[in-house]
N, CA, C and O atoms as CSV, one atom per row, in Angstrom:
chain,resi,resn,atom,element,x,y,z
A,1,UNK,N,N,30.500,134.757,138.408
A,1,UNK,CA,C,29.535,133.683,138.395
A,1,UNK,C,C,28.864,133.614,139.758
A,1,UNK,O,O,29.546,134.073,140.675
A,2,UNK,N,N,27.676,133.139,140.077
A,2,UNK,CA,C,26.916,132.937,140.842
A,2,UNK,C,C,27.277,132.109,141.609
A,2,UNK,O,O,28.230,131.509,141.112
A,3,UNK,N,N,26.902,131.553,143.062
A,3,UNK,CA,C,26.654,130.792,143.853
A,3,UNK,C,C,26.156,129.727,143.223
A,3,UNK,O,O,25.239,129.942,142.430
A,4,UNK,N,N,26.699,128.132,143.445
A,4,UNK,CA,C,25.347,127.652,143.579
A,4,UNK,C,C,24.850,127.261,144.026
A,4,UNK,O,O,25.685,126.628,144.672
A,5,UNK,N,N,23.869,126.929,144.430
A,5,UNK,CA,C,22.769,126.510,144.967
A,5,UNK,C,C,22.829,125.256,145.705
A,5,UNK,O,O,23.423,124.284,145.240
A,6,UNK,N,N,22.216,125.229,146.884
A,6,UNK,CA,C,22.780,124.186,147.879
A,6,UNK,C,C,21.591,123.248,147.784
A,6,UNK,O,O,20.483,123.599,147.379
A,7,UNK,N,N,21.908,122.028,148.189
A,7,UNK,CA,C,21.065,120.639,147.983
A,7,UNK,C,C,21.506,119.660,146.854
A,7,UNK,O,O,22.676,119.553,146.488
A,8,UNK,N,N,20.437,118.937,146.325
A,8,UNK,CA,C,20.678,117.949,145.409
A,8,UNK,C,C,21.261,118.253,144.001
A,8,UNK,O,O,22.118,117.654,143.351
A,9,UNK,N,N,20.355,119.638,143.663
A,9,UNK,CA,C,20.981,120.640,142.247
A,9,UNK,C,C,22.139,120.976,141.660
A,9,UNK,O,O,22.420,121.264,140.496
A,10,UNK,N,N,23.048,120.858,143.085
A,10,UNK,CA,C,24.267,121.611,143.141
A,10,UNK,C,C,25.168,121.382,142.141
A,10,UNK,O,O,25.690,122.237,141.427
A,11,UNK,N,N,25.360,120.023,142.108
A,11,UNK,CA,C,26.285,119.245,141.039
A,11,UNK,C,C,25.961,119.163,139.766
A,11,UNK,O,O,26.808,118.890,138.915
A,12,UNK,N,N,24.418,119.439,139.411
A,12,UNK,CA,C,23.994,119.811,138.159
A,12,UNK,C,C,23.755,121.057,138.056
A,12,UNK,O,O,23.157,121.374,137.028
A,13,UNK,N,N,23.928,121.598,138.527
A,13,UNK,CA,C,23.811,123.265,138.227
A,13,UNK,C,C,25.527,123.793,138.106
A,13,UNK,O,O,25.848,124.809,137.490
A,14,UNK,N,N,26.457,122.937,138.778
A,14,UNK,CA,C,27.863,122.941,138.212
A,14,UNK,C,C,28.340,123.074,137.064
A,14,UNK,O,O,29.138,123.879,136.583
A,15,UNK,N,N,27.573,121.885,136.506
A,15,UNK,CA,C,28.005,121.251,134.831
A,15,UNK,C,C,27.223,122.006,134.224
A,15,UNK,O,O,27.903,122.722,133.490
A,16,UNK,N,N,25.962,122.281,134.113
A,16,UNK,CA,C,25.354,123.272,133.471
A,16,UNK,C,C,26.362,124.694,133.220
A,16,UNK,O,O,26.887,124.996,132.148
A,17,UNK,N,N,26.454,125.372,134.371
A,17,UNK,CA,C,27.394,126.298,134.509
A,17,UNK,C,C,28.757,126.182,133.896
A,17,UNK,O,O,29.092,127.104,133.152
A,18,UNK,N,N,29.383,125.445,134.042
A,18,UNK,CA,C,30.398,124.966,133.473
A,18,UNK,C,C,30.451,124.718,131.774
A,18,UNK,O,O,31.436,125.014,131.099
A,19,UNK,N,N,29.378,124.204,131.301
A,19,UNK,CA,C,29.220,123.736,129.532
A,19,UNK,C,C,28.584,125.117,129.464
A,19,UNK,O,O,29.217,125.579,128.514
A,20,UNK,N,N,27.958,125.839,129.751
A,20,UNK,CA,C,27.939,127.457,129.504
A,20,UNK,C,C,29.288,128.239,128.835
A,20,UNK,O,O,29.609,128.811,127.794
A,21,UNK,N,N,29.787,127.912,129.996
A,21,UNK,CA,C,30.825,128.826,130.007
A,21,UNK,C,C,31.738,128.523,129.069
A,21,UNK,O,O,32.015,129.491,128.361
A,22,UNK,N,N,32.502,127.188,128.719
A,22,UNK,CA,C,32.729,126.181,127.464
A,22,UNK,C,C,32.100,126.469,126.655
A,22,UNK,O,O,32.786,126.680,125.655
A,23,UNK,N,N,30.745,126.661,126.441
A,23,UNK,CA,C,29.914,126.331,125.212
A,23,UNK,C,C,29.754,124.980,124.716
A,23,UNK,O,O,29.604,124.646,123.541
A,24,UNK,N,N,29.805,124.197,125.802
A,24,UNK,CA,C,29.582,123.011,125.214
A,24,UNK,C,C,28.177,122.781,125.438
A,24,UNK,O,O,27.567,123.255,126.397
A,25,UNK,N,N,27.510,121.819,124.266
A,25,UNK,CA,C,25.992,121.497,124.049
A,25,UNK,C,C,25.941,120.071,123.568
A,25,UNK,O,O,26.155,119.460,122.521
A,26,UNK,N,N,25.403,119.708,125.305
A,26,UNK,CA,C,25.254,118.088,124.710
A,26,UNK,C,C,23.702,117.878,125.215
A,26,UNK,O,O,22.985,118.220,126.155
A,27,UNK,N,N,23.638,117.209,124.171
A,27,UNK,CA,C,21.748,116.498,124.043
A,27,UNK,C,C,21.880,114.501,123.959
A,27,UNK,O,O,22.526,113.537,123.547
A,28,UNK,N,N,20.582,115.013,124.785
A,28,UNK,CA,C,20.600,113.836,125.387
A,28,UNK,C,C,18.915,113.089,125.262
A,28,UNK,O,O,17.983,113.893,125.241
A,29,UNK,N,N,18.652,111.903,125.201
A,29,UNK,CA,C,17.382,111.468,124.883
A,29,UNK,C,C,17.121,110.079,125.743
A,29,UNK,O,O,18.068,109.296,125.807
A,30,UNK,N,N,15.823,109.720,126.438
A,30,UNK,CA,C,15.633,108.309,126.849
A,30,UNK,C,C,14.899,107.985,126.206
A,30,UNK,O,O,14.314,108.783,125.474
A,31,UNK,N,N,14.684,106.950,126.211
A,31,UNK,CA,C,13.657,105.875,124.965
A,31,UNK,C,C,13.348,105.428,126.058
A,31,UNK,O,O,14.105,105.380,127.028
A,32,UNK,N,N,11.808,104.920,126.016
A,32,UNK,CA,C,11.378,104.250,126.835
A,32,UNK,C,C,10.513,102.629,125.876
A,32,UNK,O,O,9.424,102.535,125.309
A,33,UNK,N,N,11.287,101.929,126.026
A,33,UNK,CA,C,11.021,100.548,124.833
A,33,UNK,C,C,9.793,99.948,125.677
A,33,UNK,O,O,9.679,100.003,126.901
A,34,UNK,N,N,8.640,99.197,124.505
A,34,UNK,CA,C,7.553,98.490,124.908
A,34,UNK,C,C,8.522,97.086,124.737
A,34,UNK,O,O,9.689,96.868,125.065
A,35,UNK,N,N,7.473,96.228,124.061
A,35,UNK,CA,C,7.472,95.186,123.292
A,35,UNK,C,C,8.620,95.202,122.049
A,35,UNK,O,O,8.402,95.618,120.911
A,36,UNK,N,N,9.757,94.707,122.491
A,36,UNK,CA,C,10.966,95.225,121.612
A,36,UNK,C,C,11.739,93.638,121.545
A,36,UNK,O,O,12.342,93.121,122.486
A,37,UNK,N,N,11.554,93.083,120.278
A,37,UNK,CA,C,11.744,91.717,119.882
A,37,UNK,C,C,13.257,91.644,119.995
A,37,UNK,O,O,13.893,91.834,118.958
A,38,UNK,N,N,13.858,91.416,121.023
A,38,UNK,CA,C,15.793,91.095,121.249
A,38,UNK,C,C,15.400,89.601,121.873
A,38,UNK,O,O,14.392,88.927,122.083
A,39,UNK,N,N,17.078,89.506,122.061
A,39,UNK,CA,C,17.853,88.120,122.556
A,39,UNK,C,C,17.204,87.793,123.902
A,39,UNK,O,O,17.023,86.664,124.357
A,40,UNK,N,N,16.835,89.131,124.546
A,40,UNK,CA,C,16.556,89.213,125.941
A,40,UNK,C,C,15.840,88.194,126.974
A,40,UNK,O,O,16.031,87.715,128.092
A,41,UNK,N,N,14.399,88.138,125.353
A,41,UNK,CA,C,13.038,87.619,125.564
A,41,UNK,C,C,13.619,85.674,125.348
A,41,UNK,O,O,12.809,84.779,125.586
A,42,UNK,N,N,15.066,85.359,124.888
A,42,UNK,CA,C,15.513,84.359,125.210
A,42,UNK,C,C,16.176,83.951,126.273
A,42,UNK,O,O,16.709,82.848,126.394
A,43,UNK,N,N,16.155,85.127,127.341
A,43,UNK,CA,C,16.965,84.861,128.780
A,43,UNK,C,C,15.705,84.437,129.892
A,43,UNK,O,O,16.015,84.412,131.083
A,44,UNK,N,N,14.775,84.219,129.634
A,44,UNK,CA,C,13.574,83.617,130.812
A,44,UNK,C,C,13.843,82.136,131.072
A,44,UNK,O,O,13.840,81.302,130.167
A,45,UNK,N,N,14.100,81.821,132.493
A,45,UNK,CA,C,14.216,80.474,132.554
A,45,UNK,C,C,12.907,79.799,133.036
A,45,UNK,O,O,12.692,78.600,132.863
A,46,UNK,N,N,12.197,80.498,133.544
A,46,UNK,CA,C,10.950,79.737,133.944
A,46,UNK,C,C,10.126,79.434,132.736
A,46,UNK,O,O,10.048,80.241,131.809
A,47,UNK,N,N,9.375,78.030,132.732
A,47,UNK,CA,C,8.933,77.677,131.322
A,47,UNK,C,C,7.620,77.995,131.028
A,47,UNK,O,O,7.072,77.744,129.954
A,48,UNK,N,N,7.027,78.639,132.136
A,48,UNK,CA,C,5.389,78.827,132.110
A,48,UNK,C,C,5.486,80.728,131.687
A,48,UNK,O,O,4.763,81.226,130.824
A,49,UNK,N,N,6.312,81.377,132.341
A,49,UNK,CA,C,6.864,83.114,131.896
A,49,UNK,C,C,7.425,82.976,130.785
A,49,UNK,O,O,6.936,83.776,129.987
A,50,UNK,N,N,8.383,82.220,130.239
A,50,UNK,CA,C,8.878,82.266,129.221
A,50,UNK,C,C,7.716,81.652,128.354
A,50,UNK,O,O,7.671,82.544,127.506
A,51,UNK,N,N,7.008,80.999,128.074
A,51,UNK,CA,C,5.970,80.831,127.093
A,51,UNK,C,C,5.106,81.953,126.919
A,51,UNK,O,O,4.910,82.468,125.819
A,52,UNK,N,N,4.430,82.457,128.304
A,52,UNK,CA,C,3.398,83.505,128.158
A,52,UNK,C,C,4.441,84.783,127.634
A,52,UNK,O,O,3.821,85.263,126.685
A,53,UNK,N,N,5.360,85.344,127.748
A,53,UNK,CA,C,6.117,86.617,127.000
A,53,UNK,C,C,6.300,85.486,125.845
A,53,UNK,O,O,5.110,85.307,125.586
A,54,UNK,N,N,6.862,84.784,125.156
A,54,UNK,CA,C,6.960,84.840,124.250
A,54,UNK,C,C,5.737,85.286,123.404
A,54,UNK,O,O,5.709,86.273,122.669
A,55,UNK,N,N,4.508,84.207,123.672
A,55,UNK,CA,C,3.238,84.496,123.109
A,55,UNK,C,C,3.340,85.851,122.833
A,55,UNK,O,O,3.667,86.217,121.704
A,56,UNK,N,N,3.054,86.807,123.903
A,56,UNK,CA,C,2.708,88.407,123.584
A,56,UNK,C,C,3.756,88.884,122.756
A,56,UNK,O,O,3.617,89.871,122.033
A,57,UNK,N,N,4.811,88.214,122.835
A,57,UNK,CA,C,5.483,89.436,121.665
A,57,UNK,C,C,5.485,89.001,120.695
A,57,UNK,O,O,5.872,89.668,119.735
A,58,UNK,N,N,4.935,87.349,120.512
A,58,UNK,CA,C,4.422,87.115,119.070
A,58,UNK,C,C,3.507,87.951,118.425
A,58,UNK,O,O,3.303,88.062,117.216
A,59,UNK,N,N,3.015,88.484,119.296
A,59,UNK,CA,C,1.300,88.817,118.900
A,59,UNK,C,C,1.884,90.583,118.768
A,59,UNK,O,O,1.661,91.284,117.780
A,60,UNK,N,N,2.525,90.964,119.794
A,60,UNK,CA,C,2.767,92.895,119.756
A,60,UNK,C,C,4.288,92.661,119.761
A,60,UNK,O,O,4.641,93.737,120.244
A,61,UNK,N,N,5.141,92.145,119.600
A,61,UNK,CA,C,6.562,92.707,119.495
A,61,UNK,C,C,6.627,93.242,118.469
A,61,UNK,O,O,5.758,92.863,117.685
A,62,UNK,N,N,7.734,94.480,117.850
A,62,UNK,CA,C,8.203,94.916,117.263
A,62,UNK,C,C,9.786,95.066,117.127
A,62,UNK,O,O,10.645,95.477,117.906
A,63,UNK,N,N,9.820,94.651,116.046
A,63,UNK,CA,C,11.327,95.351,115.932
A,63,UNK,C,C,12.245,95.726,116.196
A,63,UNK,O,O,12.099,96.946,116.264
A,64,UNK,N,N,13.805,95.317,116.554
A,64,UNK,CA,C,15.017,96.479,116.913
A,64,UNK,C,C,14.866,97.290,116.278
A,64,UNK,O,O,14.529,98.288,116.915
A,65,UNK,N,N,14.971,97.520,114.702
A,65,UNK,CA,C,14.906,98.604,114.547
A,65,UNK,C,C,14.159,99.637,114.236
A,65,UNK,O,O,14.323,100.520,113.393
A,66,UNK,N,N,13.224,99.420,115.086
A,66,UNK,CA,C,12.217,100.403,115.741
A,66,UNK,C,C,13.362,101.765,116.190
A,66,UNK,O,O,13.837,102.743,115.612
A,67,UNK,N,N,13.431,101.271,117.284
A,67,UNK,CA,C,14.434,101.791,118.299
A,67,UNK,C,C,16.077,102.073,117.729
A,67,UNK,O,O,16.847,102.648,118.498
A,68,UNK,N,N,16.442,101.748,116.697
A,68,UNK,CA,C,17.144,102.172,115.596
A,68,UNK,C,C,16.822,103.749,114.813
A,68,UNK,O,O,17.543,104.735,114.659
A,69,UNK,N,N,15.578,103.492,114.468
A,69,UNK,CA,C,15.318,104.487,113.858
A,69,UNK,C,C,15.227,105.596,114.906
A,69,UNK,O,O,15.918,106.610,114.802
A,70,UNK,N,N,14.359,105.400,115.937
A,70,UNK,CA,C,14.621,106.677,116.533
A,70,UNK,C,C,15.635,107.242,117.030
A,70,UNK,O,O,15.704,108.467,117.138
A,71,UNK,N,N,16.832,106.205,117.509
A,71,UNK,CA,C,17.739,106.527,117.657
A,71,UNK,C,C,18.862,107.707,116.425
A,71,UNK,O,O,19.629,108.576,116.838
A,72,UNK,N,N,18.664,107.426,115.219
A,72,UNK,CA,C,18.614,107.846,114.498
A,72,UNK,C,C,18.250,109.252,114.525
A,72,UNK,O,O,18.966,110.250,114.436
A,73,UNK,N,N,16.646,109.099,114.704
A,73,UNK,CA,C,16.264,110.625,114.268
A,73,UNK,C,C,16.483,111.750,115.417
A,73,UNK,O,O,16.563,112.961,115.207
A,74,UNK,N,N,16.546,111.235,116.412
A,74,UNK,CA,C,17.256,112.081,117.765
A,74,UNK,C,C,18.627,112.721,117.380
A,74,UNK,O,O,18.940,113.881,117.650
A,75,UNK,N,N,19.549,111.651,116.592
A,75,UNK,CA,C,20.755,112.129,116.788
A,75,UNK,C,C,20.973,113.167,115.143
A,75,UNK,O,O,21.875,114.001,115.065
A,76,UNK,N,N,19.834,112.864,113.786
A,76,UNK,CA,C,19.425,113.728,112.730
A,76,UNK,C,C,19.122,115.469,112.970
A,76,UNK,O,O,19.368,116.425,112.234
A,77,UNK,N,N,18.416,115.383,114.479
A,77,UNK,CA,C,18.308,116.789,114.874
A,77,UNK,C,C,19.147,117.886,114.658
A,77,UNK,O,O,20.307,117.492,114.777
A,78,UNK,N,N,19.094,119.356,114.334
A,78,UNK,CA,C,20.115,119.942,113.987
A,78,UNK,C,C,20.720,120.102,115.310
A,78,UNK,O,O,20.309,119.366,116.207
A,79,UNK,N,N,21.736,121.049,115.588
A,79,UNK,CA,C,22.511,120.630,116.733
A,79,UNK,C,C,21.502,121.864,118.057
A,79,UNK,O,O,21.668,121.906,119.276
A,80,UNK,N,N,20.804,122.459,117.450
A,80,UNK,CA,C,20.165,123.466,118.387
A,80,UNK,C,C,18.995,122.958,119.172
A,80,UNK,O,O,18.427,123.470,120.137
A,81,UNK,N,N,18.683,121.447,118.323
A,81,UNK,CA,C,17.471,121.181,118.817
A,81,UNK,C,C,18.045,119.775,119.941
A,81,UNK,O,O,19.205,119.373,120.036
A,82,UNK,N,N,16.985,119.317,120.588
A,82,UNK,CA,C,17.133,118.365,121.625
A,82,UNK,C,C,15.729,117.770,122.189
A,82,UNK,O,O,15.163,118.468,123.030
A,83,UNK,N,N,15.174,116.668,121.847
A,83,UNK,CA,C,14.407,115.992,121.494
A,83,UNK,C,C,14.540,115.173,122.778
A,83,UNK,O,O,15.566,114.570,123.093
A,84,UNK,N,N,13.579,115.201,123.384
A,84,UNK,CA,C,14.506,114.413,125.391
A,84,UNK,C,C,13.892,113.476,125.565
A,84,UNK,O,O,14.398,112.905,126.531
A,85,UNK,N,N,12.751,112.729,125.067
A,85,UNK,CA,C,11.883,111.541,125.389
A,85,UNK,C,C,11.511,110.814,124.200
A,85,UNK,O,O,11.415,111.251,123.054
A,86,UNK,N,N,11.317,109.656,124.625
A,86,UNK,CA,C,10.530,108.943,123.505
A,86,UNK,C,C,9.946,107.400,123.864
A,86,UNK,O,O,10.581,106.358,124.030
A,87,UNK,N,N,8.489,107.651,123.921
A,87,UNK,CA,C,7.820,106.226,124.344
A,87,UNK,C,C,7.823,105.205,122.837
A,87,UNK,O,O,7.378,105.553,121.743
A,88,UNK,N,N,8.475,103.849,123.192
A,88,UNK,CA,C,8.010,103.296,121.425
A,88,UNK,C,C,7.673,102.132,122.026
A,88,UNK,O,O,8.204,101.521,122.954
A,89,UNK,N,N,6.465,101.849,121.194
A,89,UNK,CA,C,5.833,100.580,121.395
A,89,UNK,C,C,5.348,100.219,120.111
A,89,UNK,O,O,5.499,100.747,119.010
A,90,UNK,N,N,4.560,98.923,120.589
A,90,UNK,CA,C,3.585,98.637,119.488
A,90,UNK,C,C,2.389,99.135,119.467
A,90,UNK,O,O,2.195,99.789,120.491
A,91,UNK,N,N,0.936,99.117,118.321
A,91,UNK,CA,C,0.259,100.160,117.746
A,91,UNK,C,C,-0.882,99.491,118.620
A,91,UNK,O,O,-1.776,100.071,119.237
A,92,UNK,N,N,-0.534,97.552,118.485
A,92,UNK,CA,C,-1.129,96.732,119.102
A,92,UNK,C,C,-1.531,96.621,120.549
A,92,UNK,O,O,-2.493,95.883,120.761
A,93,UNK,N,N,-1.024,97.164,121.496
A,93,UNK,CA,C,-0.098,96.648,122.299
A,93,UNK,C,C,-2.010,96.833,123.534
A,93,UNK,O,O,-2.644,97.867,123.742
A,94,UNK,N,N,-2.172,96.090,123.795
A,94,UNK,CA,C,-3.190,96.003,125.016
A,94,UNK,C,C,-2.898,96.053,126.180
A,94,UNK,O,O,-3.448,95.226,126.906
A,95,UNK,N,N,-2.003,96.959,126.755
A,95,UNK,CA,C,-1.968,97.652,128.193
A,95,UNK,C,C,-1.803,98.979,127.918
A,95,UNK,O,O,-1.737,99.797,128.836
């Protein structure tokens, strides 16, 4: 096996090297959530922020299981594939 490589890489070019050699294959995905209607949007204590987010996600929130489903179809992939991003928002959404 090779050297590896000195700097920040090192420790990921370890594990890489390492699940090679294992054969282990793990996939991995971030979601990046817009307007995503949870409990959350009930944790604002200020009453003038907490009115204006509520408004907007009256108007563009969507769904948990939005973010359900994709979660879903990331992990539906056959095992060769690996699907690494995913922006979800609303269709609405004015920014």
């Amino acid at each position: 096996m090779a050297a590896a490589p000195s700097g920040s890489c090192a420790n990921s070019w370890k594990c890489c090297a390492s699940s090679q050699r294992w054969k282990v294959h793990i996939r991995t995905a971030t979601i990046y959530p817009a307007a995503i209607n949870t409990e959350l949007l009930n944790t604002i204590t200020d009453p003038a922020t907490s009115a204006g987010m509520h408004a907007l996600y009256e108007a563009h929130g969507i769904s948990p299981e939005r973010i359900a489903n994709v979660v879903a179809f990331a992990i539906e992939q056959p095992a060769d594939t690996n699907v690494t991003e995913f922006t979800v928002g609303p269709t609405t959404q004015p920014w």
